[in-house]
C-alpha positions in Angstrom: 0.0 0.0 0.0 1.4 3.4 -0.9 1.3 6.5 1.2 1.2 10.4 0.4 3.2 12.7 2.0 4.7 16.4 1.2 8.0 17.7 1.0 8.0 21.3 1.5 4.9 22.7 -0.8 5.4 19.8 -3.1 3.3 16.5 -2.4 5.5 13.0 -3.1 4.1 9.7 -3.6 5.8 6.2 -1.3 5.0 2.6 -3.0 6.8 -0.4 -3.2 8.1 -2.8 -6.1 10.0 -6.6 -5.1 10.0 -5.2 -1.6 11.6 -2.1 -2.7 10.3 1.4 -1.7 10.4 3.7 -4.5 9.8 7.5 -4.1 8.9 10.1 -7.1 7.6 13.5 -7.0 4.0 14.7 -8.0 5.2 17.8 -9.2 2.2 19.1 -8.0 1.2 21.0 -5.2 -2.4 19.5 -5.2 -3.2 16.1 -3.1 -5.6 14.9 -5.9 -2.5 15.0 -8.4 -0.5 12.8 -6.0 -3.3 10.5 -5.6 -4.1 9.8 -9.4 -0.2 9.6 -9.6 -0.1 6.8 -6.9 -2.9 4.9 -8.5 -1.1 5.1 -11.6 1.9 3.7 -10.3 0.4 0.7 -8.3 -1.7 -0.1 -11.3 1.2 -0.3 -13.6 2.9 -2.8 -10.8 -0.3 -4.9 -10.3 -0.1 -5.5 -14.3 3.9 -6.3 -14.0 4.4 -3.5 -15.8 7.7 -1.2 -14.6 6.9 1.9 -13.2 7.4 5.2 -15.1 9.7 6.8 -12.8 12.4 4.0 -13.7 12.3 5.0 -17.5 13.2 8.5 -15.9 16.1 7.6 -13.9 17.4 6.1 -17.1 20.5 8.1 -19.5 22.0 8.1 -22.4 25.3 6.8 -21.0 23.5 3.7 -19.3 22.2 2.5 -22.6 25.7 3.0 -24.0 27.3 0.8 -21.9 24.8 -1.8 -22.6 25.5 -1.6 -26.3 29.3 -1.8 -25.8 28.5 -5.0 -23.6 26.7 -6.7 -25.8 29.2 -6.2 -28.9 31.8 -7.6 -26.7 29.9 -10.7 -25.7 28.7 -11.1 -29.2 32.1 -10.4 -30.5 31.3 -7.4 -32.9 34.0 -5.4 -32.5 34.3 -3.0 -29.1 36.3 -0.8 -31.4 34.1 -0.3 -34.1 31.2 0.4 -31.5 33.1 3.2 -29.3 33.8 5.0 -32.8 30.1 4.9 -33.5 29.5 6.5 -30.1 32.5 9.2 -30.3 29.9 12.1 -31.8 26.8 10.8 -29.8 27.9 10.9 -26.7 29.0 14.5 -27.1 25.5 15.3 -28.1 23.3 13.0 -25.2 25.4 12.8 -22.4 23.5 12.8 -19.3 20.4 13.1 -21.4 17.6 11.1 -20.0 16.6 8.4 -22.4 12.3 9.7 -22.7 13.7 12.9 -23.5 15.5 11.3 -26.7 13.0 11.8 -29.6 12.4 12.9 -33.1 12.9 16.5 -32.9 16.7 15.9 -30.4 17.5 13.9 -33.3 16.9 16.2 -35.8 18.9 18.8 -34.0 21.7 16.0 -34.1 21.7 15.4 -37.8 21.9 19.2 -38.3 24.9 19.0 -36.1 26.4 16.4 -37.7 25.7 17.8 -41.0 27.6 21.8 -40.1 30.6 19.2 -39.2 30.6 18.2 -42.7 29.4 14.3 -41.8 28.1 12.0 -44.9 25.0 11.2 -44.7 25.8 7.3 -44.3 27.4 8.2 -41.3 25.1 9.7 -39.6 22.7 6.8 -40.2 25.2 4.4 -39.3 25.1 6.4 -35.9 21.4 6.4 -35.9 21.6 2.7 -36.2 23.6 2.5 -33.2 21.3 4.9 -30.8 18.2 2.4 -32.2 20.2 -0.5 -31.5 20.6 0.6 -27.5 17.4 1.6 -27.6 16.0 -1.7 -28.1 18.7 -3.3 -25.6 16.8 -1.0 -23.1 13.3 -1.6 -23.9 13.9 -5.3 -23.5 16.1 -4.9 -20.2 12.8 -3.1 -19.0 14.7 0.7 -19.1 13.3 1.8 -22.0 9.9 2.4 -22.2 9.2 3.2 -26.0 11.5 3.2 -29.0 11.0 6.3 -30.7 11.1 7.1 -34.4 14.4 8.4 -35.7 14.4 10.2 -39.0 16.8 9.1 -41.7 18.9 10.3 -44.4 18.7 9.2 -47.7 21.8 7.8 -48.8 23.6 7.2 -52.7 26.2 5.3 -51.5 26.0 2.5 -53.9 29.7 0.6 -54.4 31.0 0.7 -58.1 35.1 1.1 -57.4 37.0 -1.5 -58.8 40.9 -2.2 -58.2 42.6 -2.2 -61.8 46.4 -3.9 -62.0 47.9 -1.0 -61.8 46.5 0.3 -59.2 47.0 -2.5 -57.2 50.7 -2.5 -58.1 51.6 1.3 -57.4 49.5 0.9 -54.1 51.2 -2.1 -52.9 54.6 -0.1 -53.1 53.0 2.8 -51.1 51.7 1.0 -48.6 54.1 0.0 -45.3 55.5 -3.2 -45.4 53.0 -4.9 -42.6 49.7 -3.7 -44.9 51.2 -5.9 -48.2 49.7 -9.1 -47.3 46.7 -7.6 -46.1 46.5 -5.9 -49.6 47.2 -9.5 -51.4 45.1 -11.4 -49.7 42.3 -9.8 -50.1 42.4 -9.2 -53.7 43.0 -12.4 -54.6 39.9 -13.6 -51.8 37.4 -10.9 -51.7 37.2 -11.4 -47.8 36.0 -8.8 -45.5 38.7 -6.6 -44.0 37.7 -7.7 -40.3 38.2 -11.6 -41.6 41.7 -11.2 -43.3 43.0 -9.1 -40.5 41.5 -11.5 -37.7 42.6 -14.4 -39.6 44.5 -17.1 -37.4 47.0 -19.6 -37.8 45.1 -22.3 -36.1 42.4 -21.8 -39.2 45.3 -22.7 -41.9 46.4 -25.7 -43.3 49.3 -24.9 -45.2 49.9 -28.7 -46.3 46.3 -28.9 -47.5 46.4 -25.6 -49.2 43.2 -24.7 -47.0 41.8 -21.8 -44.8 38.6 -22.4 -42.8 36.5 -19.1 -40.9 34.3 -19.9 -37.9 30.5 -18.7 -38.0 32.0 -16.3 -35.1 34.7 -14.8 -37.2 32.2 -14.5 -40.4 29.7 -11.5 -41.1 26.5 -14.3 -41.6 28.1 -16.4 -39.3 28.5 -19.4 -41.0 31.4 -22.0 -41.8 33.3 -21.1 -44.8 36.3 -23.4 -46.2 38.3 -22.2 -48.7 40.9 -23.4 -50.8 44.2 -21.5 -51.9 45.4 -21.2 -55.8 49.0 -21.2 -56.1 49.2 -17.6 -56.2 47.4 -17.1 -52.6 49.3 -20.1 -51.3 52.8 -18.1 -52.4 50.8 -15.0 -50.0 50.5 -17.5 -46.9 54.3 -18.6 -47.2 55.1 -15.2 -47.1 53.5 -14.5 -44.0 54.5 -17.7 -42.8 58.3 -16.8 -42.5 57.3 -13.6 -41.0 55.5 -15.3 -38.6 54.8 -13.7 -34.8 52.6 -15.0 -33.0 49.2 -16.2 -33.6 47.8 -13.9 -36.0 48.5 -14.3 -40.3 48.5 -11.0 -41.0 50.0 -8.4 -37.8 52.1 -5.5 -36.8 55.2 -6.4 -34.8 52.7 -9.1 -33.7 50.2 -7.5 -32.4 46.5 -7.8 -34.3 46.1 -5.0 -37.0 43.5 -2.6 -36.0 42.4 0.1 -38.0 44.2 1.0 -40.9 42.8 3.2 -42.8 44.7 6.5 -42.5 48.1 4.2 -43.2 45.3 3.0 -46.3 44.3 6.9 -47.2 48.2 8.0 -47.1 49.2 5.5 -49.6 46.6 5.8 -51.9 47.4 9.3 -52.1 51.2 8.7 -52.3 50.0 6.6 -54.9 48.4 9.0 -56.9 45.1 7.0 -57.1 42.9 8.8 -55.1 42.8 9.6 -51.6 41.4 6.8 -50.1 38.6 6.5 -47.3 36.5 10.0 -46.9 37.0 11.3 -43.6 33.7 14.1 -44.2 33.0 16.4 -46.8 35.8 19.2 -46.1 38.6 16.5 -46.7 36.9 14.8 -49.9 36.8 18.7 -50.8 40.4 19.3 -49.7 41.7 16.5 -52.0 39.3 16.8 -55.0 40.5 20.1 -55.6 44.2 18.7 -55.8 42.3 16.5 -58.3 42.4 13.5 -56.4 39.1 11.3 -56.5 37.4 9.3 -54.2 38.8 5.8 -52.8 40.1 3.2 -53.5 38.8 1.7 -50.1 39.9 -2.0 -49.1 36.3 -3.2 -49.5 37.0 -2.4 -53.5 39.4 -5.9 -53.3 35.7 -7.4 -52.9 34.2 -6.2 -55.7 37.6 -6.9 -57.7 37.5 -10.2 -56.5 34.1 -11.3 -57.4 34.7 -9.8 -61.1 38.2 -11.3 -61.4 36.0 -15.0 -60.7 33.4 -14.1 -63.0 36.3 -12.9 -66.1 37.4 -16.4 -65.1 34.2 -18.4 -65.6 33.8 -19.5 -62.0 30.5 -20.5 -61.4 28.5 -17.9 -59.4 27.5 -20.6 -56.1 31.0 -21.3 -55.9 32.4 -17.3 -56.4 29.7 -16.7 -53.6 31.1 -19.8 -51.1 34.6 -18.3 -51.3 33.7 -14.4 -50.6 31.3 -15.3 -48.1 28.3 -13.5 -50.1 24.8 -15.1 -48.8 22.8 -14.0 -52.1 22.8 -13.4 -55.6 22.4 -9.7 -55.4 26.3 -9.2 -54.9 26.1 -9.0 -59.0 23.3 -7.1 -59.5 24.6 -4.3 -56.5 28.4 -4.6 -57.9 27.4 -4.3 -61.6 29.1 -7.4 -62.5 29.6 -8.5 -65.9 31.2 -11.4 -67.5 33.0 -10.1 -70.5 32.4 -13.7 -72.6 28.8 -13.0 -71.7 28.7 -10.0 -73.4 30.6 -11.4 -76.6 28.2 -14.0 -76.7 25.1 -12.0 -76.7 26.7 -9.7 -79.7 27.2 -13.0 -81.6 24.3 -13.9 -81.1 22.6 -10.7 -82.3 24.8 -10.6 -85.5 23.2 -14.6 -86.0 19.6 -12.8 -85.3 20.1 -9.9 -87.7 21.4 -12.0 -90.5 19.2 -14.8 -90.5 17.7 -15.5 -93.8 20.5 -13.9 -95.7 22.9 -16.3 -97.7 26.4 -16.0 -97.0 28.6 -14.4 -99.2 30.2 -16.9 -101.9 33.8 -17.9 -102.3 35.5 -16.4 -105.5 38.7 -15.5 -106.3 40.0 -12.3 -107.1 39.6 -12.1 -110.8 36.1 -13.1 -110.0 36.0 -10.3 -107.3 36.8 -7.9 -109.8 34.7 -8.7 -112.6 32.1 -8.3 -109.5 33.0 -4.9 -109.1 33.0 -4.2 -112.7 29.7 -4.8 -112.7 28.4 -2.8 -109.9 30.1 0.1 -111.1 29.3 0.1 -114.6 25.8 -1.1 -113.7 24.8 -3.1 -117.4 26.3 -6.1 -118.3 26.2 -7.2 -121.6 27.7 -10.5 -122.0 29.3 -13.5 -119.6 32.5 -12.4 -119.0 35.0 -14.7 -118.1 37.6 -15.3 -116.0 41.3 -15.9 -117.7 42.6 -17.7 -114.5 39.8 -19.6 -113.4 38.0 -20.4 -116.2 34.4 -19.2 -114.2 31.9 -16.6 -115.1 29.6 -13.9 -113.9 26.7 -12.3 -115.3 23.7 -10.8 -114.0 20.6 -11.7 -115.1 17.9 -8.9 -117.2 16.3 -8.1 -113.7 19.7 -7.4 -112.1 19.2 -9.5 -109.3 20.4 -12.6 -109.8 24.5 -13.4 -109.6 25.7 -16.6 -110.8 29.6 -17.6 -110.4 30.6 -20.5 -112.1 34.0 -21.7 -111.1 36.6 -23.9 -112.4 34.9 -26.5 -110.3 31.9 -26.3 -112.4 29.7 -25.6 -109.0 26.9 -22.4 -109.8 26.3 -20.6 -106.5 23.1 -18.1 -106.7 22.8 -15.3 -103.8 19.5 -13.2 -104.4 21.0 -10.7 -102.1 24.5 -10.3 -102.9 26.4 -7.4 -101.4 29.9 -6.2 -101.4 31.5 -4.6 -98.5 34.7 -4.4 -99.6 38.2 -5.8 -100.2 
């Protein structure tokens, strides 16, 4: 049973959840407010329902630490999490999670947006803040997920690594980054599996690498194994070997590369690598430097490298670790044969019904021109080498070539294109 009581002018409200007393303010000075508040509460308890004044005690940074404990027991990446909180937390600290809504949001993305942020950015952010929004409403601290407004995003993937840029890139980059960069063009594998990659997961002898469903983005096994040229990578690595990681710096796990990626692209000449925001793509475009290359280009290289090489799709697919189809439709790849079949094809389309073109030789050939030119032929006229004739018949439409061979050939539609 709860109990009113007043602090100063102000009447407060005393019931009790599991045994525990909880306190909260009316807010009011009026009895009749505290009452309706304190049936409002007990209700909410009697239907196991958590009171309202817990979602109140709740802040931003609470939820935050319950999104960086869950990617660590999950193993996504603690890293990759903090650097989605670096700008949030500088706009909700100590903000108390029903206060976060559609409108603070908005107010976010026009902060973001002064500081020159891309528009996937920000919504990579936004899919954070959702993300701890739901671990709260199902630990019971969040009591509604609100709507977030999103940006629309072109951020569609079309880069492609060409030879040479893989060549003068590999020289820029520091030694330690190499294999990173040769593995995963010849592979296609995500950055986070090359880079976590394990010696425990290769079988040198076999000429095998196998990921775990908890080092792979859909979490599932995936066995691949290595072509000479990738096997050549792994001995590489193998004599530099410290530790247990493939792929390291002095041993230690590589982390996050890319401004070591950016620098050498740009020492390259080939772009300037990953886009920081809009003021450095701006900085670097006007020294006419273009976006990328980024390592998740060695993907899309990859998975057109195995289609130039007739590798069926399923199998392309099994090796990359891509779950569906749509990898080819969402990298734009085409298979180069493909298209040279389809234009043979259309040539067989366009010219069907027409007679080919008959042998002759090249006295024949040039009575044949004779004829078109002059446009009236008179008499046979025959050939001094071959012993054949042409002639054209009174409608002009009709070519008959009589060979040494004594065979006639007729075409109704003979044309000349030329010697």
């Amino acid at each position: 049973m709860g109990t009113i009581y007043k602090r100063g002018n102000v009447f407060w409200v005393k019931y009790y959840q599991h045994g525990k007393p909880i306190f909260e303010s009316s807010r009011s000075k009026k009895e009749a407010d505290a009452k309706k508040l304190l049936q409002l509460r007990e209700g909410e308890i009697v239907q196991g329902k958590v009171p309202g004044v817990v979602y109140d005690r709740v802040r931003f940074e609470d939820l935050a630490e319950m999104f960086l404990r869950d990617r660590r027991i999950n193993g996504k990446g603690v890293l990759e999490g903090e650097r989605r909180l670096k700008h949030l937390e500088k706009f909700f600290f100590g903000v108390k999670v029903p206060n976060i809504d559609s409108d603070m949001f908005s107010r976010y993305i026009d902060k973001r947006l002064d500081e020159g942020a891309a528009n996937a950015t920000i919504n990579r952010e936004r899919s954070a803040l959702c993300f701890m929004l739901t671990l709260g409403y199902r630990s019971n601290k969040v009591s509604r997920i609100p709507y977030l407004p999103k940006l629309e995003e072109n951020n569609v993937k079309t880069g492609f690594l060409e030879d040479f840029e893989y060549e003068t890139l590999r020289e820029a980059l520091p030694e330690y980054l190499r294999g990173v960069l040769d593995f995963g063009y010849l592979t296609g594998w995500r950055k986070e599996e090359v880079v976590g990659l394990t010696w425990d997961r290769v079988d040198l002898q076999n000429r095998k690498v196998r990921l775990n469903p908890e080092h792979t983005k859909n979490k599932q096994v995936r066995d691949m194994f290595m072509e000479d040229a990738l096997l050549a990578v792994m001995y590489d690595q193998w004599a530099n070997k410290t530790g247990q990681y493939v792929f390291h710096r002095d041993g230690y796990r590589i982390k996050d590369f890319r401004g070591a990626w950016s620098k050498a692209c740009r020492d390259a000449g080939i772009g300037y690598g990953y886009k920081r925001d809009d003021k450095y793509a701006e900085k670097h475009m006007a020294n006419g430097l273009n976006p990328g290359p980024t390592y998740h280009d060695l993907r899309r290289t990859a998975v057109r490298e195995m289609s130039r090489a007739g590798v069926p799709r399923k199998i392309a697919m099994m090796r990359t670790g891509h779950k569906t189809e749509s990898v080819y439709s969402r990298y734009n790849i085409v298979n180069e044969a493909d298209l040279e079949l389809a234009a043979k094809r259309l040539d067989q389309h366009r010219n069907k019904g027409q007679a080919e073109m008959p042998d002759m030789t090249m006295e024949q050939l040039l009575v044949f021109m004779m004829m078109v030119n002059s446009q009236t032929v008179t008499k046979p006229l025959q050939s001094a080498k071959s012993g054949g004739s042409v002639r054209r018949t009174g409608s002009g439409q009709v070519v008959d070539f009589t060979g040494a061979g004594g065979r006639n050939r007729t075409d109704t539609n003979a044309r000349f294109t030329g010697f």
